[in-house]
N, C-alpha and C positions, 0 to 999 in steps of 0.2 A: 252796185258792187263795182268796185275799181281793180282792174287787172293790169297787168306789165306783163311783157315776154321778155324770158332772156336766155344768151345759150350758155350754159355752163358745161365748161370740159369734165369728163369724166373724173380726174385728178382733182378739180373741186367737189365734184359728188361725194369722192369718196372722205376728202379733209373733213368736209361738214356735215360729217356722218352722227357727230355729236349733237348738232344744232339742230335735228330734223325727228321732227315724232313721226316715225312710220307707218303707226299705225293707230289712229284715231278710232275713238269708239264706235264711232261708225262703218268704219273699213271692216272686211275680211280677215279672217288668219292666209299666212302666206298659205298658197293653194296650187299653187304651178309643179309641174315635174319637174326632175331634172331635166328630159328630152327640150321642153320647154326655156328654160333657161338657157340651156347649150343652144340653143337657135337662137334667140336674142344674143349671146356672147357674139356666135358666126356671124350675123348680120353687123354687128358693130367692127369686128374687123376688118370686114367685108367692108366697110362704111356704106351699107346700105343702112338708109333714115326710117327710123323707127319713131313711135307714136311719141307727143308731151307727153309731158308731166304735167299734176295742176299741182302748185302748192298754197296752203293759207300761211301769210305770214301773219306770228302771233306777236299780242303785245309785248311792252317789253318788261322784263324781268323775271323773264321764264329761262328756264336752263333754255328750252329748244326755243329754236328760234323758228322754224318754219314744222308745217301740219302737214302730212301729205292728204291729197283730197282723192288723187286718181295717180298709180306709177308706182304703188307698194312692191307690186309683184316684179318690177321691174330692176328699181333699186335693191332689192334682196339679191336678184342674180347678178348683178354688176359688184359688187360687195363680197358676195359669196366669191367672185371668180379672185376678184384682186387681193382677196386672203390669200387665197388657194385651195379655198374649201368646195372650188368646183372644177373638172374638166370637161375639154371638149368632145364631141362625141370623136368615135374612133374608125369614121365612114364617111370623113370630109375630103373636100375637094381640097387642091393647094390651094392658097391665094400666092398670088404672084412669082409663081415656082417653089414654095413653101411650102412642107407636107406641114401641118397645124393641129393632124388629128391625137386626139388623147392627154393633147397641150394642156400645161396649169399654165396660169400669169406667168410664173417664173421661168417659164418653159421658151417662153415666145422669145424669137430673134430680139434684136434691140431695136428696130425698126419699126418692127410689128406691135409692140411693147410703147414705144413713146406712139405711134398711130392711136392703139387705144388708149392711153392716159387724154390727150389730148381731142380726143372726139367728143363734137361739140353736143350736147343734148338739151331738147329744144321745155323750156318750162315756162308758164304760166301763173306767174303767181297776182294771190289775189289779195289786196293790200288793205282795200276798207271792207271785213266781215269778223273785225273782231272784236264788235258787240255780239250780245246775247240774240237782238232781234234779229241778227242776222246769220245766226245757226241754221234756222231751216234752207238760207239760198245759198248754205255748203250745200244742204243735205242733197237737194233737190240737183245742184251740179253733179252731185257725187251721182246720185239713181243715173240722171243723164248720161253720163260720159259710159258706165256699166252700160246703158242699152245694146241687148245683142249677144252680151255675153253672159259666159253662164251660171253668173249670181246667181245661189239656190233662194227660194222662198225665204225662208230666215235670216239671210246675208240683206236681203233688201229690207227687211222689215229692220234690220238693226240699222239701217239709213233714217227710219220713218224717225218723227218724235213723237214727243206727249209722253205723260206718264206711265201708261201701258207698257212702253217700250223700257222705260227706265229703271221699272218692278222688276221685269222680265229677265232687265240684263242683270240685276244684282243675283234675284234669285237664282238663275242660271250657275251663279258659283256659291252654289251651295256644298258645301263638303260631303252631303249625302251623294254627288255627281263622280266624285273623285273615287269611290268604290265600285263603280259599276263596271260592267264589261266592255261599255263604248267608251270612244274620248272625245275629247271636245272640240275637233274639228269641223271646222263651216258652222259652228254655233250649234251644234248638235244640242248642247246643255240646254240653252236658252229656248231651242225648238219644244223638245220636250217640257220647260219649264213654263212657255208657252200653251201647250197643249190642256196641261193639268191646270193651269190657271182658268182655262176655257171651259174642261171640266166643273170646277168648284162655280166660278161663275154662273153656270146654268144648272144650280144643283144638283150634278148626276151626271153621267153618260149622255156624251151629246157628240154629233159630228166634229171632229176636229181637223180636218183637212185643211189646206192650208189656206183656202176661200175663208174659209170659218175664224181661222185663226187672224185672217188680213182684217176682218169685217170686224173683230174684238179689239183690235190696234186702231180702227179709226172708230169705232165708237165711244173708248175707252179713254181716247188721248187724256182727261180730264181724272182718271181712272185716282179712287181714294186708297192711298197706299198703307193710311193708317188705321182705316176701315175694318168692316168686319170680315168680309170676302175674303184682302187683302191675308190680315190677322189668321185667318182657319190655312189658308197656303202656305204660308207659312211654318204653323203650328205640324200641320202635318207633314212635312220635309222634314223637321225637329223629329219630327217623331218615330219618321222611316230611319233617319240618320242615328239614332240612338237604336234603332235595330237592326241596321246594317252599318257598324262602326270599322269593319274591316272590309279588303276585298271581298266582291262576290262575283264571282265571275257568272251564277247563273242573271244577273240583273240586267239581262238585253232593255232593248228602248221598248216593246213592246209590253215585256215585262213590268220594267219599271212604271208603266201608265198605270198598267192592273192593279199594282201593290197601290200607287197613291188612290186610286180610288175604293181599294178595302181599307185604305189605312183613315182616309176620310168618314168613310162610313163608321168603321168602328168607333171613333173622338165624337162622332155625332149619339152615338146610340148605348154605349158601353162604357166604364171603366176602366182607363186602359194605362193606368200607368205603371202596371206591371206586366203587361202583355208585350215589350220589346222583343226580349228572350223567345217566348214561345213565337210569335211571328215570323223573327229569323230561322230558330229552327225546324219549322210546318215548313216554308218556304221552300228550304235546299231540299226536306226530304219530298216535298209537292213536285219539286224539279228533277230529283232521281229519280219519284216511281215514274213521272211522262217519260224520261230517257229508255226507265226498263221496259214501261209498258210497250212501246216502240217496236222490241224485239222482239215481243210474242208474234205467235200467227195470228193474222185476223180474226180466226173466230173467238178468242182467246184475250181478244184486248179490251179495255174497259172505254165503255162508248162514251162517256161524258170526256175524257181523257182524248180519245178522238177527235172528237167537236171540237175541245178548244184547241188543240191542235190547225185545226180546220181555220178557226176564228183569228187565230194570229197571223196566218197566212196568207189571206183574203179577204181585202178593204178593210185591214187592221185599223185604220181611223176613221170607219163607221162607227156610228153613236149606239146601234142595235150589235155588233160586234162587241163593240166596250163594254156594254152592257150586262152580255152574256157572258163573255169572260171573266167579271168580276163578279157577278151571278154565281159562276162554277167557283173561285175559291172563297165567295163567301159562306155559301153551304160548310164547304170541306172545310175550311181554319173552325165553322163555328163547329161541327161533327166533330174535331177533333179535340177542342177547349168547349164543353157544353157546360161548364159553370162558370162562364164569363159573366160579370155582375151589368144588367144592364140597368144604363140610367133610366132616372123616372119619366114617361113620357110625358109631364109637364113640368115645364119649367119655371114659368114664371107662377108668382101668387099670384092667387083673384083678389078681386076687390072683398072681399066677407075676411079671407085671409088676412089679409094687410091690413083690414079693421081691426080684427082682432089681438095683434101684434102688437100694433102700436099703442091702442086702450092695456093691453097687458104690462107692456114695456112703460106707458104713461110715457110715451113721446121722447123716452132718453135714450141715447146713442149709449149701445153694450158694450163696444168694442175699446174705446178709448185707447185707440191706438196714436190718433194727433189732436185727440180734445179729450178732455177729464171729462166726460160724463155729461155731452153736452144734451140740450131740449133743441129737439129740431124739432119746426114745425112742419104741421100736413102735410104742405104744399112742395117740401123738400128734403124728402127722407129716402133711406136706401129700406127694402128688405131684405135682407141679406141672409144667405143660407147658412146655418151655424157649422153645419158638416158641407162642405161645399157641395154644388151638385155633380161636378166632374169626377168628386169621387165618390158620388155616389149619394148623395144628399138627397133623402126627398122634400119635396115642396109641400110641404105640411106647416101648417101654424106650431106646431112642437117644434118647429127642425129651423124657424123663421127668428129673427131680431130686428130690431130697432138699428140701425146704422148711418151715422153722419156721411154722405159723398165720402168727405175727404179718409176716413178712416176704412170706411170698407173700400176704396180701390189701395190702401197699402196691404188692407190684410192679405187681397187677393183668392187663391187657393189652398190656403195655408189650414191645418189641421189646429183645432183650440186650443185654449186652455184645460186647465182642470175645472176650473168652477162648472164651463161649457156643455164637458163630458158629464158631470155629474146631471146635467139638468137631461142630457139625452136617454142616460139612462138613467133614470128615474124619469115619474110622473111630471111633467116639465109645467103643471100648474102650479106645483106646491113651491116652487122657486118665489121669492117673496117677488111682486109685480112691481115694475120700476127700479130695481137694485141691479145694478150696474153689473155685468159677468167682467170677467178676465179676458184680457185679449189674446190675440194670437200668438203661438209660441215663435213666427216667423214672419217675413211678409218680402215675397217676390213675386207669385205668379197670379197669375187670374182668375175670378170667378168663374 
């Protein structure tokens, strides 16, 4: 890695404010106070010397021309002042017989004024890292120079690479984030998206602290985004998002782990594509009776209601915590919808099954959705659910087909034809064997 120093005045910082990506994927949201910033302003007209900058200069034919690596926080308050979008505090000493306190930019004598346009500030840029292979010896500058300061758990791991992090950071802006009651400060989103992925990864409730969470990011770097794991995260974020489609302000971060992990559970074991509605509404009223329940007298209050009270409170990202919690609203959402359709506990056909299918079918794909009625052989056939199983489909040789690869991943989860329906209800041997059914009326989602 090849670096250069140089000192650029102030009055260039702020010219080539266009040319500078502030804030790389890797960096922080701005995180400083005002108090914080106003101390940097004083110290610069003070001309007391303050920390570099590192910049990456990037290739060429990008609007920006240079990365910040390390100095976000720094260039934001210099920027903010020379708008005028910032003043100084209003408990400063003069400088050189100057009272300065409560000063915008515009404010400042004309001396004081060209002092700071003109103050030089010291940077570091680094001229050969922009190839790909040398991403990680930003990243690892980047953790570096952070040493000490107070980069939370999540702010470093958005430094790490590999896959893990890359999932983490899309997911993170998920639209189901933008209704909750938290915002997305210091990576809040990505923490929590984080978490729940470490969830799903360990099928269930597991420790999630941020050990946990670090130990997922370096085992993961490789991590399959198109996978199955990857796929169910996903699906279930869709699937909260479709049930919390507007603000909800009951949707704290603790919260929000709880609901993904009923909402997990439920995609695994039930029918749920009509359960949006009832979810959200169970939810708010789940979150008014704890509010009410509250104001009873002790002897008076409902003790599970208590407990999770307790649970959220107290090593909330224990794995036996999470547990329990999602425990207590899954009782309660199922007590309160107890004709939820559950899926079949088997999913796949057996081998007698898929014999039978195919001897019935006489080896021709039903579907014909991207082949006319082709002959697939043994060795490369789908069974494919005729009523899906996601909604409900059982894994019955009556409810099973013949299907080419390529046609049963277009049908997806799509509801049949008429020939289809006719054969489900009815005696599903009396359909003549090997006669091609009707395909699906659609094709987007998945089996």
């Amino acid at each position: 890695m090849k670096t250069r120093k140089r000192q650029l005045p102030i009055s260039t910082l702020c010219s080539w404010r266009d040319r500078i990506e502030e804030q790389p994927h890797f960096q922080r949201l701005p995180a400083w106070t005002r108090a914080q910033k106003q101390l940097l302003i004083d110290s610069i007209i003070r001309k007391y010397e303050i920390p570099k900058m590192y910049w990456r200069m990037l290739p060429p034919g990008q609007l920006a021309r240079y990365k910040v690596i390390d100095g976000q926080q720094r260039l934001h308050a210099i920027w903010e002042f020379k708008n005028g979008d910032l003043a100084l505090s209003h408990d400063l000493a003069p400088v050189s017989g100057i009272s300065i306190s409560g000063m915008k930019y515009r404010d400042l004598p004309l001396d004081l004024a060209s002092d700071f346009d003109s103050y030089g500030v010291d940077v570091v840029i680094v001229e050969e890292a922009i190839q790909t292979d040398l991403e990680d010896e930003v990243r690892e500058m980047f953790l570096r120079l952070q040493n000490g300061t107070a980069l939370n758990a999540q702010e470093k791991r958005n430094a790490m690479s590999g896959a893990m992090r890359d999932f983490v950071k899309v997911l993170g802006q998920h639209p189901v984030f933008l209704n909750c009651a938290f915002g997305p400060g210091r990576f809040v989103f990505d923490h929590i998206a984080a978490q729940t992925t470490l969830i799903e990864l360990c099928g269930g409730p597991t420790d999630i602290r941020d050990d946990d969470v670090n130990l997922m990011y370096e085992r993961h770097r490789r991590f399959d985004v198109k996978g199955a794991k990857a796929t169910k995260v996903r699906r279930t974020y869709d699937f909260l998002s479709k049930a919390f489609p507007a603000k909800t302000p009951e949707l704290t971060r603790h919260s929000t782990i709880t609901l993904y992990g009923l909402a997990s559970l439920l995609i695994d074991r039930y029918v749920v594509d009509d359960l949006t509605e009832a979810l959200q509404q169970w939810f708010i009223a789940f979150e008014a009776g704890r509010r009410a329940d509250e104001a009873l007298p002790e002897d008076r209050r409902d003790l599970q209601l208590v407990e999770y009270r307790r649970l959220i409170h107290g090593a909330a990202d224990a794995g036996e915590n999470i547990r329990a919690r999602i425990g207590i609203v899954q009782e309660r959402f199922l007590a309160a919808h107890p004709k939820i359709e559950a899926l079949d506990a088997t999913r796949r056909f057996d081998c007698e099954q898929r014999l039978d299918i195919y001897r019935r079918d006489q080896g021709v794909c039903q579907l014909r959705l991207k082949c006319e009625g082709a002959r697939v052989p043994w060795e490369n056939w789908h069974a494919d659910h005729i009523l899906p199983y996601s909604k409900g489909g059982r894994t019955t040789h009556c409810n099973g087909q013949v299907a080419c690869s390529a046609c049963n991943l277009a049908k997806g989860a799509n509801v049949l034809g008429l020939a289809a329906h006719w054969r489900l209800a009815n005696d599903c041997d009396s359909m003549p064997s090997g006669e091609p059914r009707k395909g699906v009326t659609s094709a987007n989602a998945s089996s």
